[in-house]
N, C-alpha and C positions, 0 to 999 in steps of 0.2 A: 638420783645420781646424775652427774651431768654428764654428757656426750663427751667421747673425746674427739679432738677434731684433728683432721688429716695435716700430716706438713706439707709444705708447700715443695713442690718438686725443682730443684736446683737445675738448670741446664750445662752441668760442667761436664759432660763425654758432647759435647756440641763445641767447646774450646780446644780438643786434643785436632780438630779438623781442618784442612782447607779448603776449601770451593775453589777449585780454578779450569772456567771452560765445564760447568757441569759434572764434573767429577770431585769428589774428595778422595781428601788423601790427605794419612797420617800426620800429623804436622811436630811428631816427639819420634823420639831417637830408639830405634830397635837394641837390646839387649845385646852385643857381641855372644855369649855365652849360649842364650835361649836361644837365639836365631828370631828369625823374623817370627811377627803375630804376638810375641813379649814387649809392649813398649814403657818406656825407663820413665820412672816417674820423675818430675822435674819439682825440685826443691829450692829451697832461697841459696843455700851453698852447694848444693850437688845434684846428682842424678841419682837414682839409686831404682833396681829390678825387684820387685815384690817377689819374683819367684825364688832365682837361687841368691839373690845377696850383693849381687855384683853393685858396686859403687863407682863414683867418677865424682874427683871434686870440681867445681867451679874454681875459675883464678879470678 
C-alpha cells in the first residue's frame, strides 16, 4: 500500500490579520449579537456569524 501524504497547510487565519507598528489586529467585523472574540465570516455577497446565524448583506 502506498503512503498517504500530508496536505499541504493553507495560511488563511494569517489573512483575517493586520500588522500595523508590531501589533495585529483583527482586520473582519465582530458579530453585533456574540459580541466581541465572534468574527463575521466575509462571503462574495454577505457577512454571515458561524455562531448564532446573524447575516448582513453586501450592497
Amino acid at each position: 500500500m502506498a503512503a498517504k501524504k500530508a496536505k499541504a497547510a493553507t495560511p488563511r487565519r494569517a489573512t483575517c490579520y493586520t500588522v500595523e507598528g508590531g501589533k495585529a489586529t483583527l482586520a473582519r467585523k465582530f458579530c453585533p449579537r456574540c459580541g466581541p472574540g465572534v468574527a463575521l465570516a466575509d462571503h462574495k455577497d454577505r457577512l454571515a456569524c458561524g455562531k448564532c446565524g446573524y447575516t448582513e448583506f453586501k450592497k
